[in-house]
ROZAKOL-567041 format. One record per residue (C-alpha): residue in one letter; y, z, x; residue number from 1. Coordinates in Angstrom, 1 decimal, padded with zeros to 4 digits, m for minus. Each point is the difference from the previous one (the first is absolute). Layout:
<sites>
  kolvex      py      pz      px  vopa
       A       Y       Z       X   NUM
...
</sites>
This chain:
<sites>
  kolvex      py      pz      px  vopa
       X  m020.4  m033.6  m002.9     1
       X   003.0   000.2   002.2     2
       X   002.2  m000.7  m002.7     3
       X  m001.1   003.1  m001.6     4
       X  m000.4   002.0   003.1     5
       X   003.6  m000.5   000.2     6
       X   001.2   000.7  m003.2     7
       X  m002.3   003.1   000.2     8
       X   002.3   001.4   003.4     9
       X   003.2  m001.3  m001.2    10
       X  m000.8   002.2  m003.5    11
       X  m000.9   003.4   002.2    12
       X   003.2  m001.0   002.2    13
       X   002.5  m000.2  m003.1    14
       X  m002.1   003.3  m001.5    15
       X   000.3   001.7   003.4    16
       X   003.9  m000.8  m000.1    17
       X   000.5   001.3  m003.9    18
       X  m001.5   003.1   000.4    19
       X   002.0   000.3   003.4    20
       X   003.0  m000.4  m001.3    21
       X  m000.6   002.3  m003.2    22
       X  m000.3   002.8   002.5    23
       X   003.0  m000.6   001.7    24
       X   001.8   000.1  m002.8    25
       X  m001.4   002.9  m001.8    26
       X   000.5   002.1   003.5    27
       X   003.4  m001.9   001.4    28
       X   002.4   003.3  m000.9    29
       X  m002.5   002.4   001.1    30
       X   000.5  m000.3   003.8    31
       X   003.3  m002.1   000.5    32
       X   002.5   002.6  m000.2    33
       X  m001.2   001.5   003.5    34
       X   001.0  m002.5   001.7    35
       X   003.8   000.8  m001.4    36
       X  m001.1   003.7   000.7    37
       X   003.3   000.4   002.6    38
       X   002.4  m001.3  m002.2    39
       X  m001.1   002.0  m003.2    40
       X   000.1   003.0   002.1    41
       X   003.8  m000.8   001.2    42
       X   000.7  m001.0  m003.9    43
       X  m001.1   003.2  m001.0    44
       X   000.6   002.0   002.6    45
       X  m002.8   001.9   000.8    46
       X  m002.7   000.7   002.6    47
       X  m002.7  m002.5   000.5    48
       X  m003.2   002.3  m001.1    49
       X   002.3   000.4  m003.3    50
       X   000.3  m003.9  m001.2    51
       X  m003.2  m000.6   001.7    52
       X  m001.5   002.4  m002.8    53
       X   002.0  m002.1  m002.6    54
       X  m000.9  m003.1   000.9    55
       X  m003.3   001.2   000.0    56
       X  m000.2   001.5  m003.2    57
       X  m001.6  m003.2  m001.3    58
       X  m003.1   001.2   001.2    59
       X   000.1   003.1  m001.9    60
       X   000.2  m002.3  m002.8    61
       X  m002.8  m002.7   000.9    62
       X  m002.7   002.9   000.3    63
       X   001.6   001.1  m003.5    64
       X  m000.6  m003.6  m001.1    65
       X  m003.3   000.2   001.4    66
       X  m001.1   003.0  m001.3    67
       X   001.0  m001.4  m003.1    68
       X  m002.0  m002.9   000.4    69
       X  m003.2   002.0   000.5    70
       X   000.0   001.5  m003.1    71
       X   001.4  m002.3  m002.1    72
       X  m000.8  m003.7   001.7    73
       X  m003.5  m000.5  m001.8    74
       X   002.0   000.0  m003.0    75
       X   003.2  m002.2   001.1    76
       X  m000.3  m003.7  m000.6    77
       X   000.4  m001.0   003.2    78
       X   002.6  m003.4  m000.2    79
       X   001.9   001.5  m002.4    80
       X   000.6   003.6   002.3    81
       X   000.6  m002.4   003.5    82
       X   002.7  m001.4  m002.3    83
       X   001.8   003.2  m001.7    84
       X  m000.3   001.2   003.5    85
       X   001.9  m002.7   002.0    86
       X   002.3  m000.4  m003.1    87
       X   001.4   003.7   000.3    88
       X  m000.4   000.0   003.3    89
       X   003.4  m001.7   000.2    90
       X   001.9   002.5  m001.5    91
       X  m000.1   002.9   002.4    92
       X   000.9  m002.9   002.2    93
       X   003.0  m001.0  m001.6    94
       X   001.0   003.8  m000.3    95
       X   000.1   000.2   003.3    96
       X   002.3  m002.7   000.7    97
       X   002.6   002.8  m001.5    98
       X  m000.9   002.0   003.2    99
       X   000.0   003.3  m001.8   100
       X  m000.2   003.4   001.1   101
       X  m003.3   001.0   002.2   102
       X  m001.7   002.3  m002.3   103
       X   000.0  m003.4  m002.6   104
       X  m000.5  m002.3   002.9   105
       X  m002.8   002.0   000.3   106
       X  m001.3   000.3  m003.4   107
       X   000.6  m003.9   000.0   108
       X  m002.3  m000.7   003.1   109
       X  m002.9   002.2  m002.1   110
       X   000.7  m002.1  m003.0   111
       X  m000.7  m003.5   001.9   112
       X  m003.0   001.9   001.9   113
       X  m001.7   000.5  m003.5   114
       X   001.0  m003.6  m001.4   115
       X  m001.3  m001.7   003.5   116
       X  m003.2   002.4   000.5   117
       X  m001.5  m000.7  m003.9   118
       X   000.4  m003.7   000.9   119
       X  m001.8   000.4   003.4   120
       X  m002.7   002.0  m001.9   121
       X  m000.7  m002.1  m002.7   122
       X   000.1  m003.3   002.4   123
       X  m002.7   001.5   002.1   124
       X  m002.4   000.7  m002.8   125
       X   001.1  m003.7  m001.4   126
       X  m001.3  m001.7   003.0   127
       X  m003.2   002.0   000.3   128
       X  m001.2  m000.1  m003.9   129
       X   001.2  m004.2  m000.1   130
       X  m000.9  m001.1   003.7   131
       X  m004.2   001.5  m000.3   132
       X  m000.6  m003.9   000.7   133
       X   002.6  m001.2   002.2   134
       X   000.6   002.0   003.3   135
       X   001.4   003.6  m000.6   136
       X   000.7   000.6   003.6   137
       X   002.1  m003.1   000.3   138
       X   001.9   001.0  m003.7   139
       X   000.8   003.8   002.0   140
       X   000.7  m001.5   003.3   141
       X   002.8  m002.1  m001.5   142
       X   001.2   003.0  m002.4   143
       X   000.3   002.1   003.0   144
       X   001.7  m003.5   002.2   145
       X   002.5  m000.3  m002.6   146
       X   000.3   004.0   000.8   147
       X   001.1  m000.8   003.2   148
       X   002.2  m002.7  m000.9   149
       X   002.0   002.4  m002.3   150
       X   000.4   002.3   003.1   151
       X   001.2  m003.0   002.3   152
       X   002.2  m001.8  m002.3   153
       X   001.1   002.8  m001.9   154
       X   001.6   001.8   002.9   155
       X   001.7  m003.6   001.3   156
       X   001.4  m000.9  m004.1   157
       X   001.2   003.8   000.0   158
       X   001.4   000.1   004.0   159
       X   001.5  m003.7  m000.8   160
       X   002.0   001.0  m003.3   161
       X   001.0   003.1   000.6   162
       X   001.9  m000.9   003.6   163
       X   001.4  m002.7  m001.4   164
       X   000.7   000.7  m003.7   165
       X  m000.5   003.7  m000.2   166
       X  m002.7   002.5  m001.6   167
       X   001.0  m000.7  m003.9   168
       X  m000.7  m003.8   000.8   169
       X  m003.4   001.0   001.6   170
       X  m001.4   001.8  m003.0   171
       X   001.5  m002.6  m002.5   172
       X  m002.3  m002.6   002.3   173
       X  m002.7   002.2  m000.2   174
       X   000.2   000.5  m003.8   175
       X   000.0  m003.8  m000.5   176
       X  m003.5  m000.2   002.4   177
       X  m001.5   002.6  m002.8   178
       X   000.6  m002.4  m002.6   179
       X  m001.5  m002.9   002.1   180
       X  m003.5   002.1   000.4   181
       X   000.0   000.2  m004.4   182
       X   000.5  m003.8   000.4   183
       X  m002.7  m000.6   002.1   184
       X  m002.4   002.2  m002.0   185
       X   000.7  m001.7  m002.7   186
       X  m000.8  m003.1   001.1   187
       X  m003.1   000.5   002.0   188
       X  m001.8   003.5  m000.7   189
       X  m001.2  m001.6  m003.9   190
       X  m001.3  m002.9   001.7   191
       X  m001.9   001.8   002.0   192
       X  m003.8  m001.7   000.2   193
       X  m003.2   002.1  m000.1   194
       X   000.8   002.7  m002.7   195
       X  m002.6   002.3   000.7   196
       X  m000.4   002.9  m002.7   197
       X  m000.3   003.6   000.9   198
       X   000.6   000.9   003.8   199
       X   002.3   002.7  m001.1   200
       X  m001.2   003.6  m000.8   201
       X  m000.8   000.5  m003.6   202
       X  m001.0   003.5   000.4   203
       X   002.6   003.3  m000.7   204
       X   002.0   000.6   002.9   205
       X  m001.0   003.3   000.4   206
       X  m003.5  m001.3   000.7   207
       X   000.8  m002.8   002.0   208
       X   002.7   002.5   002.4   209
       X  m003.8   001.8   000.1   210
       X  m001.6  m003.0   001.3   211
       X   002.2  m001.2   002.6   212
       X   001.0   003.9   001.4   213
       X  m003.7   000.4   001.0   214
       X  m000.2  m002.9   001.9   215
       X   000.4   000.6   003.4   216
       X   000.7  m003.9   000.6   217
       X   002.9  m000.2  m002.2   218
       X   001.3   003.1   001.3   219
       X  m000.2  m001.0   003.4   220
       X   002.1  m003.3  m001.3   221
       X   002.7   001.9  m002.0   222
       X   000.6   002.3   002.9   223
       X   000.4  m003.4   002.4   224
       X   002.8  m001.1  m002.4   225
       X   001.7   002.7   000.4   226
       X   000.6   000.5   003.4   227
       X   000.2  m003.8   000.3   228
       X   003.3   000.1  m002.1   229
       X   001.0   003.5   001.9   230
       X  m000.2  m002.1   003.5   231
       X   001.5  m003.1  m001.6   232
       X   003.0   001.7  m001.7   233
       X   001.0   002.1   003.4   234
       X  m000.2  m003.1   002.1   235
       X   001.7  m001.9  m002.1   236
       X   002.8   002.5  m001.5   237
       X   001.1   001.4   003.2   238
       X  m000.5  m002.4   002.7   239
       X   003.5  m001.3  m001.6   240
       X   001.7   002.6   001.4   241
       X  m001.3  m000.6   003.0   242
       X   000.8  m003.8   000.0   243
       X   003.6   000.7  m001.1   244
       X   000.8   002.8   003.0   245
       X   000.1  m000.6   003.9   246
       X  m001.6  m001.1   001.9   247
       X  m001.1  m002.6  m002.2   248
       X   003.2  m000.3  m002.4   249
       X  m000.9  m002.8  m002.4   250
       X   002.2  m000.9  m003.0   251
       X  m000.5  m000.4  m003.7   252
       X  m000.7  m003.2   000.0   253
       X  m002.5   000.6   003.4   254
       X  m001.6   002.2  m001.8   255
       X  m001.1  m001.9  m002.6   256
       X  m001.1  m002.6   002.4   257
       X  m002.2   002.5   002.0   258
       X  m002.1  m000.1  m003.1   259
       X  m002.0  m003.2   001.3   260
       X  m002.0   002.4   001.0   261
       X  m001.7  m000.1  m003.1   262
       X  m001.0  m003.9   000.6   263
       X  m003.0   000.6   001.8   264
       X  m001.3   002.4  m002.6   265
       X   000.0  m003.1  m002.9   266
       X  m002.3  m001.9   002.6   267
       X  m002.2   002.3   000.6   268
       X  m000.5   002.0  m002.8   269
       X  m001.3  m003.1  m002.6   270
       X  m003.3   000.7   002.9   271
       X  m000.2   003.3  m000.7   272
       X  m003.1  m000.6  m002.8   273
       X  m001.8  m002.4   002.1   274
       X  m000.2   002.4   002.5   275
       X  m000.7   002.8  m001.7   276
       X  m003.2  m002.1  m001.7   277
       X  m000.9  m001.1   004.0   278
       X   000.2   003.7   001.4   279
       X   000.1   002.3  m002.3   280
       X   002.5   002.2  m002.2   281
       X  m000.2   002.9   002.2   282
       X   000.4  m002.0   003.2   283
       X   002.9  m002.3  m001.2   284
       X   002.0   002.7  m001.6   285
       X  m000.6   002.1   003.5   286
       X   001.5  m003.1   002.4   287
       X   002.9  m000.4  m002.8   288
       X   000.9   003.4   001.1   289
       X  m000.2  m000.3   003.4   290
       X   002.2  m003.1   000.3   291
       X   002.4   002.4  m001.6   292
       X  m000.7   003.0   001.8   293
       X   000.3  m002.1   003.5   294
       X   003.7  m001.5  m000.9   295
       X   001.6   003.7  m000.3   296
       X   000.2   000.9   003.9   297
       X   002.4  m002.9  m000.2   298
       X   002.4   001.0  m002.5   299
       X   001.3   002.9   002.1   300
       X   001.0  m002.5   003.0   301
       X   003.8  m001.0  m000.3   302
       X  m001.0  m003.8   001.1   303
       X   000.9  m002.0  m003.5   304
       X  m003.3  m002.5   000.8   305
       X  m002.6   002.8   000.4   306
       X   001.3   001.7  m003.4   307
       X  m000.1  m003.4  m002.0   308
       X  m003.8   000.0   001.5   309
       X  m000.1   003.1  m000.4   310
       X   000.8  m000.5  m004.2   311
       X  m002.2  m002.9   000.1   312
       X  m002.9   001.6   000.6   313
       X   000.5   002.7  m002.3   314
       X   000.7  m002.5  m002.8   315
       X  m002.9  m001.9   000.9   316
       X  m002.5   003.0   000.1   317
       X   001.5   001.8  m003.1   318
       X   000.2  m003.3  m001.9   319
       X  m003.4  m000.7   000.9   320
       X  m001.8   003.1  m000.8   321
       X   001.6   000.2  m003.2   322
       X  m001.2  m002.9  m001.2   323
       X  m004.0   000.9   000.4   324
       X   000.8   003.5  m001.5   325
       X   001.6  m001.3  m003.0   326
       X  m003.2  m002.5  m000.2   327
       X  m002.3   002.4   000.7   328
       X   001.1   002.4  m002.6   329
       X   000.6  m002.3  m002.5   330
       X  m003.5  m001.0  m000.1   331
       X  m002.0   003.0   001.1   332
       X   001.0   001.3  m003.0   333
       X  m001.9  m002.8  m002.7   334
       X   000.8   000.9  m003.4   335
       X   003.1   002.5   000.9   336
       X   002.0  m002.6   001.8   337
       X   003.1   000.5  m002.0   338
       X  m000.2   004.2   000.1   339
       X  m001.0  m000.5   003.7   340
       X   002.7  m002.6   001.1   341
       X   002.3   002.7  m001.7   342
       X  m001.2   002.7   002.1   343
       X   000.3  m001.9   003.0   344
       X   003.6  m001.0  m000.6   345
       X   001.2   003.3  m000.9   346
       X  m001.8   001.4   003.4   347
       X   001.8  m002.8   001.8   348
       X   003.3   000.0  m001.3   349
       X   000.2   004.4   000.2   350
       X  m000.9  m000.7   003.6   351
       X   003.2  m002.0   000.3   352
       X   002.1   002.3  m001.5   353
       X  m001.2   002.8   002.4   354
       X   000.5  m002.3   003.2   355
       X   003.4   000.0  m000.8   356
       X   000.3   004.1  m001.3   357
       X  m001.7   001.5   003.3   358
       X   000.9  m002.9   002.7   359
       X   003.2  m000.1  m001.7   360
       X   000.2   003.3   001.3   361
       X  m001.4  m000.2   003.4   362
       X   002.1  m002.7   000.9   363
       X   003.2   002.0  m000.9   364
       X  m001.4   002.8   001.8   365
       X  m001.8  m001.4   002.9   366
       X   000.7  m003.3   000.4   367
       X  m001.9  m003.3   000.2   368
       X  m002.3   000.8   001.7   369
       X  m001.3   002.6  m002.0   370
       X   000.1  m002.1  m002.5   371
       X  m002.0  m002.9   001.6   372
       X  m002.7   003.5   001.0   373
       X  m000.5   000.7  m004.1   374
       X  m000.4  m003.9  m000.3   375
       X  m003.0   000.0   002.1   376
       X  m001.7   003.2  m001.7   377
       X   000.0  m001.5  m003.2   378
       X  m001.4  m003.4   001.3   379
       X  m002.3   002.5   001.9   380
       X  m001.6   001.6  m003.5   381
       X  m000.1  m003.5  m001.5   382
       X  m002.5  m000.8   003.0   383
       X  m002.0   002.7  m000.3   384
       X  m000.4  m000.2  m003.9   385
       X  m000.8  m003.6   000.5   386
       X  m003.3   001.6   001.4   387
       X  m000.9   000.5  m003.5   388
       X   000.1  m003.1  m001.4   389
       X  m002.9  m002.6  m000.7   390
       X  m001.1  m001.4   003.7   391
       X   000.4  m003.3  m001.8   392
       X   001.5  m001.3  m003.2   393
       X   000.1  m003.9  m002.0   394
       X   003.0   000.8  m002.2   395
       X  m001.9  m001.3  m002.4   396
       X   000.5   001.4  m003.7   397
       X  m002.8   002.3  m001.0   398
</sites>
């Protein structure tokens, strides 16, 4: 019996790890180059909210990609799209190794957000249509852990190589990590155990956009994605300028370090669907937010300790809430998973991409503090549409 106790945990261990690791390679380029935010702007030689908005382009394409997903995922075989995904995925990369005029840079940032966002999409609705039997809110807890992981170690590989080798060697490293992530799907994702069918929408997707749209639940969740990833993507794009300029004047290199701050984040956040089972959806999703919303005060101080803590518990809360939403949704909507995890995505990512249009702006025009004000609104509307969600949720497949 303890024999096969063990063997039982040691299995969920090594399944927690492979599905942790597929995320952070599918999302490693989406959120590394902030952390080389300074010296791309220097490079190209214009004004923060400008190659912030670059940069960030990716998320125009991952809410593309996910739109994409919803209305053509029930009909993707899903191994085989995680695959083409990660494959061409490296391509963009290695394009921008040639460090090419914005406008492509751009264009090349929308490119990998469409590539990375169908092989989030169609991992979420994997994990919920094969894992019915094993523990769905362990599968999304580790998805959205390897999430953090690419947003730690992302920023350190991309701060590392491009102080010490320069930005063509950075996107060359990160090209070679997108053929690693077809590797390991290959090797694990057909292996998979517990092949459920169905779990995906079969219906048109005209009829299952219907379905989803008039429920206020899932609304409630797709508007929490969003301005999750607007709060996320203003923290974390702009408080680089703040690192890099007195009184706290870090290097490159310091920088990338500072990004620790994400540690904390891939300890908590595996907890986040054992909590959210103990108190609720509504409640867990509500005190992810104010962890978040209580580390902003600090990031206006110029003390270098209260900002990390400051960053910490923003990571921590973001991380945290996004994980339940991105549960939630995925299985409050049954039969529409795929459509729904679409929806979701593309709600997410376009919240992204206006964090860094209008805070872009308003730190150019008013500073960081203004910025750090708009942060707290949008985490503000997440709470209050967290009202609307179920009072308590399994994240159990229907």
């Amino acid at each position: 019996m303890q024999t096969t106790t063990a063997h039982s945990g040691l299995h969920a261990v090594l399944r927690f790890l492979i599905v942790a690791m597929t995320a952070f390679l599918t999302l490693v380029d989406l959120f590394a180059a902030q952390a080389i935010l300074p010296t791309l702007t220097r490079a190209y030689g214009v004004s923060p909210a400008t190659m912030s908005l670059a940069v960030n382009a990716s998320t125009l394409g991952m809410a593309a990609g996910g739109l994409a997903i919803a209305v053509f995922g029930a009909r993707v075989n899903q191994r085989v799209g995680i695959l083409a995904s990660l494959l061409v995925l490296a391509i963009p990369t290695l394009l921008l190794a040639t460090l090419p005029s914005l406008p492509i840079f751009a264009v090349l940032r929308v490119a990998q957000g469409l590539c990375m966002s169908a092989a989030f999409a169609l991992t979420l609705s994997y994990l919920g249509a094969r894992m019915g039997e094993g523990d769905p809110a362990m599968a999304f807890a580790a998805y959205i852990t390897g999430n953090v992981a690419s947003n730690l170690i992302g920023r350190l590989i991309s701060a590392g190589v491009a102080d010490h080798f320069g930005l063509t060697a950075n996107f060359l490293v990160f090209a070679a990590l997108n053929v690693a992530g077809a590797a390991l799907v290959t090797f694990t994702v057909h292996t998979a155990k517990r092949m459920m069918p169905g779990g995906v929408s079969v219906m048109r997707p005209a009829s299952a956009f219907g379905s989803l749209f008039h429920d206020p639940r899932l609304l409630a969740g797709f508007g929490i994605g969003f301005c999750i990833l607007f709060a996320f993507i203003g923290t974390f794009s702009f408080v680089n300028f703040v690192l890099v300029r007195p009184p706290l004047s870090l290097g490159m290199m310091e920088v990338g370090l500072v990004y620790f701050v994400f540690l904390p984040a891939m300890v908590t956040t595996p907890m986040a669907g054992a909590l959210a089972q103990r108190i609720g959806t509504r409640a867990a999703v509500a005190g992810g937010l104010c962890v978040a919303l209580a580390g902003l005060p600090l990031l206006v101080l110029p003390h270098l300790s209260l900002v990390l803590l400051g960053m910490v518990l923003v990571s921590v809360g973001t991380f945290f809430a996004q994980a339940i939403a991105t549960g939630y949704v995925n299985t409050t909507a049954g039969q529409h998973r795929a459509t729904a995890n679409g929806i979701y995505l593309a709600s997410y990512f376009t919240g992204g991409l206006a964090g860094s249009l209008v805070l872009g702006q308003v730190f150019d025009r008013v500073g960081w503090p203004g910025c750090v004000a708009g942060i707290a609104l949008a985490l503000l509307v997440a709470g209050a549409l967290s009202l609307r969600l179920s009072p308590s949720h399994t994240l159990k497949p229907e």
